[in-house]
C-alpha positions as CSV (number, residue, x, y, z in Angstrom):
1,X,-22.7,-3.0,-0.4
2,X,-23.5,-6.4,-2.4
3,X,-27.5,-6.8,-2.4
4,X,-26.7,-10.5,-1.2
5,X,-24.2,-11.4,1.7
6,X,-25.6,-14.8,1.4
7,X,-24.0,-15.2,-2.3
8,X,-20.9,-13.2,-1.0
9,X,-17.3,-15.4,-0.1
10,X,-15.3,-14.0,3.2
11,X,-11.6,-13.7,1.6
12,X,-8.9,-13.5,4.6
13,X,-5.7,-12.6,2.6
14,X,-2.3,-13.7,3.8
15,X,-2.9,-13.1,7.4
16,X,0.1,-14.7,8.1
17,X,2.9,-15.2,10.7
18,X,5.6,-14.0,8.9
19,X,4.0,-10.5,8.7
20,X,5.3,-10.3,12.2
21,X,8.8,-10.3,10.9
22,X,10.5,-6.6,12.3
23,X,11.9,-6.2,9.1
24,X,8.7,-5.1,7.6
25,X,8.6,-2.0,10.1
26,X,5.7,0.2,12.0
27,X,2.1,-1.3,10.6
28,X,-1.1,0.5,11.6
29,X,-4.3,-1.3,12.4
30,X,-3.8,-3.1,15.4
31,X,-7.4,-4.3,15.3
32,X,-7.3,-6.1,12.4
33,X,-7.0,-9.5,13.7
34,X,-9.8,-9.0,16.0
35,X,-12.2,-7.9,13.1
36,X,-11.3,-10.9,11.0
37,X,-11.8,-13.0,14.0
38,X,-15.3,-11.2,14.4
39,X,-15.6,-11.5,10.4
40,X,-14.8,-15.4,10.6
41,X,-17.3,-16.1,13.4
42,X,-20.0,-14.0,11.6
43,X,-19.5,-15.6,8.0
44,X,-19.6,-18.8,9.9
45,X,-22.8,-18.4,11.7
46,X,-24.7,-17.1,8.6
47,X,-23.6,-20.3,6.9
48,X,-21.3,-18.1,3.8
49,X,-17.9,-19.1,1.8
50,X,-14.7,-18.4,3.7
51,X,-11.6,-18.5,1.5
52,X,-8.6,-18.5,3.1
53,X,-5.7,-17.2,0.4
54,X,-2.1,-17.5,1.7
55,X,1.1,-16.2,-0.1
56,X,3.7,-19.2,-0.5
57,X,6.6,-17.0,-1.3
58,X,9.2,-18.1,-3.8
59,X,12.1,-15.9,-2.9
60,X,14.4,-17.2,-0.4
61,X,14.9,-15.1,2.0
62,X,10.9,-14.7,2.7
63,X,9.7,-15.5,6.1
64,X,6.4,-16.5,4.1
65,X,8.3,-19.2,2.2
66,X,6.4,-22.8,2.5
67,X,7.8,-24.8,4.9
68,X,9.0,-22.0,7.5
69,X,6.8,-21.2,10.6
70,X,6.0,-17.4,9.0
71,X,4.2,-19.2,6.5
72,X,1.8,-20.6,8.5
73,X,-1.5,-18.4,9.7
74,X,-1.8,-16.2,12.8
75,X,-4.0,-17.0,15.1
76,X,-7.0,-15.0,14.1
77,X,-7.1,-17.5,11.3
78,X,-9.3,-20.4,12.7
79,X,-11.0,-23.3,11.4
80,X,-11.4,-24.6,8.3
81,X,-12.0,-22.7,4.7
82,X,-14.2,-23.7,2.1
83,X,-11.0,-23.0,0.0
84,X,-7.6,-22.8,0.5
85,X,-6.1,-20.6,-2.4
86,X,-1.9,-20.7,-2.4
87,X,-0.7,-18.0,-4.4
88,X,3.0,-16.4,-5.5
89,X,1.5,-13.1,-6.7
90,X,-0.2,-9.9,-4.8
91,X,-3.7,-11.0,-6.5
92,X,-5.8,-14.6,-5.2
93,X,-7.2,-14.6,-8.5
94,X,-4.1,-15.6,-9.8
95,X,-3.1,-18.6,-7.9
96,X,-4.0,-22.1,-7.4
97,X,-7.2,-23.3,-7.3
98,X,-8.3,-21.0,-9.7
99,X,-10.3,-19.0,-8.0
100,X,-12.5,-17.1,-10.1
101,X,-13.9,-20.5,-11.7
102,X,-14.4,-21.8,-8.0
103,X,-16.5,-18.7,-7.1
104,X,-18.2,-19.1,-10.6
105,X,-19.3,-22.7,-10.1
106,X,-20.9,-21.9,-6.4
107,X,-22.7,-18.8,-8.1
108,X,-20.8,-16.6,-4.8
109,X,-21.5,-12.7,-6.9
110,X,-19.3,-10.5,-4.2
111,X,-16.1,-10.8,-1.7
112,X,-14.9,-9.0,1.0
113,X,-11.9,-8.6,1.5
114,X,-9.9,-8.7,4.3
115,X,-6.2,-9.5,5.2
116,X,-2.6,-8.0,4.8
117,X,-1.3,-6.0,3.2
118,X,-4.0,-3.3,2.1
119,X,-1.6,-1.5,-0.4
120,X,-0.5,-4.8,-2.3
121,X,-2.8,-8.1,-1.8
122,X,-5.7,-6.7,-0.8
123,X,-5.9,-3.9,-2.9
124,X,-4.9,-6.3,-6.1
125,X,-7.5,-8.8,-5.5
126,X,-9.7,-6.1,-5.1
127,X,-9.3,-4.7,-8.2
128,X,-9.1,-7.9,-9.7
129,X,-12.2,-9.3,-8.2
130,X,-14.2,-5.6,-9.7
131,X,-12.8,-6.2,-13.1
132,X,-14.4,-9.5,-13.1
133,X,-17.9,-8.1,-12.4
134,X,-18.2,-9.2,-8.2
135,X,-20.0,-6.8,-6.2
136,X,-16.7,-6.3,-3.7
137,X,-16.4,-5.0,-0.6
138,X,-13.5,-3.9,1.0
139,X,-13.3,-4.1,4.9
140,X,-10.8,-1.5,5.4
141,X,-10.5,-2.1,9.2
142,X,-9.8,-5.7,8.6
143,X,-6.9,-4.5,6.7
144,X,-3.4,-3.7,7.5
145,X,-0.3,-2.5,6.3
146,X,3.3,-1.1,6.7
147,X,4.9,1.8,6.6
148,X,6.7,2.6,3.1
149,X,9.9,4.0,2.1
150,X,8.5,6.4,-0.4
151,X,10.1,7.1,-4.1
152,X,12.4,10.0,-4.0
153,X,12.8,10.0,0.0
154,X,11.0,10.0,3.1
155,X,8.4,7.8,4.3
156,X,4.6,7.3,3.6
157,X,2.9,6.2,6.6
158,X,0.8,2.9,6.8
159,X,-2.4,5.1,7.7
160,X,-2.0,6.6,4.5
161,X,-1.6,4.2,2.3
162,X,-4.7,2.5,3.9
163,X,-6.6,5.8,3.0
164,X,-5.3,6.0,-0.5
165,X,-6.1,2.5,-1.3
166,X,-9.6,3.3,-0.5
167,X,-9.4,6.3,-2.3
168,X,-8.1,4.7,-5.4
169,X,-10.9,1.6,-5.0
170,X,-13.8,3.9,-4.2
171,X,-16.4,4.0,-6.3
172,X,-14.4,2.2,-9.0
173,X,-13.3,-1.5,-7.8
174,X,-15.2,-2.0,-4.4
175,X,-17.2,-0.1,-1.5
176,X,-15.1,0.6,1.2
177,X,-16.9,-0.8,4.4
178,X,-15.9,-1.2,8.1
179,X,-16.1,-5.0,9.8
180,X,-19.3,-3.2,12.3
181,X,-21.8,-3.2,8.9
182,X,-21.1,-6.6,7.9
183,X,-22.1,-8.1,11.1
């Protein structure tokens, strides 16, 4: 865990409507709203960055296209950020404002992460945000994800991808942490 939560940005992750869509299947974590909610309020009342990154989604058929209601954030998602980072890719660090120079200029030395999807967004600007040298954590239960069609048949289950992204981060990109020890 970063030595400093003062100097340590809140990033929600495209914890947005058009998640909801059925097309993307069974999800596990139903609490993750609620933790980002009781992330938000926490981050607020200790006075810290909150970056909200959304994914403006350039293919057409996307439910998190601009200008379509799935683009817009659930609920959870309240207030207003000290950034708002659009993005087209799986990583915040690679959209618009650049991110990494934002953090940089505020001297902010760790994230945590939370947001959909764990497997993909999350787990990108995760291992983005460790390449760059930020003390990251990764609030696992203030993550979510889908259910997979896996390569060569079957089905991985949401549950386990959440516990194979933390696997794969471990000790390597972030600390895995749960939305109780940051607040």
């Amino acid at each position: 865990m970063p030595r400093d939560l003062e100097r340590t940005a809140l990033l929600v992750i495209d914890l947005q409507r058009g998640l909801d869509d059925p097309r993307h299947g069974p999800r596990d974590n139903p609490d993750c709203e609620s933790n980002i909610a009781a992330l938000l309020a926490a981050w607020r009342a200790a006075g810290r960055t909150v970056i909200f990154v959304r994914h403006d989604s350039t293919r057409p058929d996307s439910p998190l296209r601009p200008g379509q209601p799935g683009n817009d954030f659930k609920a959870a998602v309240t207030g207003e950020p000290d950034l708002l980072v659009t993005k087209h890719t799986n990583s915040a660090f690679l959209g618009e404002p650049d991110l990494h120079a934002w953090l940089q200029e505020r001297g902010v030395t760790g994230v945590a992460i939370a947001g959909a999807q764990t497997n993909y967004c999350c787990e990108a600007t995760a291992r983005t945000a460790g390449d760059l040298g930020y003390e990251t954590l990764f609030v696992l239960d203030a993550t979510y994800t889908f259910d997979l069609p896996a390569h060569g048949g079957g089905t991985i289950a949401a549950s386990e991808l959440a516990r194979v992204t933390a696997s794969n981060l471990r000790d390597e990109s972030a600390d895995i942490v749960m939305t109780a020890e940051l607040i």
